[in-house]
C-alpha positions in Angstrom: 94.1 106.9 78.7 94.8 108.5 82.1 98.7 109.0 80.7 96.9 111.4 78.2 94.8 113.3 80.8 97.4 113.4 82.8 99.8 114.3 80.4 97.3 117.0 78.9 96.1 118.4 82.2 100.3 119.2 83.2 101.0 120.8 79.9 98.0 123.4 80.7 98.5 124.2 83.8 102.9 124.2 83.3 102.2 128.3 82.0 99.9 128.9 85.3 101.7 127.0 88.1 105.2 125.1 88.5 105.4 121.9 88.1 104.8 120.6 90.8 101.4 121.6 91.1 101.1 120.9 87.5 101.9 117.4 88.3 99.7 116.8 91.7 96.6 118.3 89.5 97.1 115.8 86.9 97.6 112.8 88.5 93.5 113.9 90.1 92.2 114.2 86.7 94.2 111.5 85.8 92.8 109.2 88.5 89.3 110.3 88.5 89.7 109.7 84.8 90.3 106.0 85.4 88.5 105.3 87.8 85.1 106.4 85.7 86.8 103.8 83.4 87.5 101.0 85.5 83.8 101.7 87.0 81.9 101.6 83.6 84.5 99.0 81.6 87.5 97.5 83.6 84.9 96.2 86.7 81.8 96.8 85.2 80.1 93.1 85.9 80.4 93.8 89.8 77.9 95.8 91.9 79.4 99.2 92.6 78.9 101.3 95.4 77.5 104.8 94.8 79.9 107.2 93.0 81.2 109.8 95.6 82.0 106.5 97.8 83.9 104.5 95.3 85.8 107.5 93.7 87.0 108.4 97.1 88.2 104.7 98.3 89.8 104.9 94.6 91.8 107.7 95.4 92.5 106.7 98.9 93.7 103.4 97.4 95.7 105.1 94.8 97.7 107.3 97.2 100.5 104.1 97.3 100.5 104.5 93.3 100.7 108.0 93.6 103.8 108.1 95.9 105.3 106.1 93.6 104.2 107.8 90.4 104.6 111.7 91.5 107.8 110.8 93.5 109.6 109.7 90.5 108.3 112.5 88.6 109.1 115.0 91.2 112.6 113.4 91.7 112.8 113.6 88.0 111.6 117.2 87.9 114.0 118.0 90.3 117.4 116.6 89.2 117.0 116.2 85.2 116.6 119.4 83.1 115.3 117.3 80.1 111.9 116.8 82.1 111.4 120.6 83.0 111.8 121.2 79.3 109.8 117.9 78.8 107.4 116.9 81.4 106.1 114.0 79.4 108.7 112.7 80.1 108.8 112.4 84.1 105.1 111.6 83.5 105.7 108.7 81.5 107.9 106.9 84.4 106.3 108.2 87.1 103.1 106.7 85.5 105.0 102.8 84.5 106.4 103.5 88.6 102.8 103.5 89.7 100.9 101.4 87.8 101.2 97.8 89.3 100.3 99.6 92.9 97.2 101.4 91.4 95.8 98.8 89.2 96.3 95.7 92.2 95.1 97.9 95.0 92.2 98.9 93.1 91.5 95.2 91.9 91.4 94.2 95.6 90.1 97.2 97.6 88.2 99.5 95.9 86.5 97.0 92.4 85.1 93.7 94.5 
C-alpha cells in the first residue's frame, strides 16, 4: 500500500516540483502511511507507545530503508531517461531496495 501512496503522492507533485522532491515527499507519506498500518494491523497485539513518539522512531528507523530506496531511485532518475518519463518505475526498485531494511528495523526497534 505505501508503493501506491507513494507512487500517487510523486505523480502529483512531478507537475509542481522535480523529481527529486517529488520523490523525498513520497517516500513521507509513504512511510507515515505504513506505519499507521503496521501500528493498527502489522503489530497491533503489542502495546504502542503514543503516536507522535512511535511515528518519529519509525521514520528515524526508516532512514537506512530510505537511503536505500530513494538512492536507487535517485540514481535511477538520474542516469535512465525511461524513469523521468516513468517514475513508477524508479519507485518500484527503489521501494523492493528498501524494503528488507524498513520492515526488519521496524520489527526490532520501533514495533516491540
Amino acid at each position: 500500500m505505501g508503493f501506491l501512496w507513494d507512487t500517487g503522492t510523486v505523480y502529483l507533485l512531478r507537475p509542481h516540483v522535480n523529481l527529486y522532491v517529488a520523490g523525498t515527499c513520497g517516500f513521507v507519506v509513504a512511510a507515515t502511511f505504513n506505519w499507521f498500518i503496521n501500528r493498527i494491523w502489522t503489530f497491533r497485539e503489542i502495546q504502542h507507545a503514543p503516536m507522535h513518539i512511535q511515528w518519529g522512531k519509525f521514520l528515524a528507523a526508516n532512514a537506512v530503508g530510505f537511503v536505500a530506496n530513494r538512492g536507487t531511485f535517485f540514481l535511477l532518475v538520474a542516469f535512465w531517461p525511461l524513469v523521468v518519463e516513468h517514475p513508477v518505475i524508479g519507485i518500484a526498485a527503489g521501494s523492493m531496495a528498501g524494503l528488507v531494511f524498513n520492515y526488519f528495523l521496524s520489527k526490532t526497534l520501533v514495533f516491540r
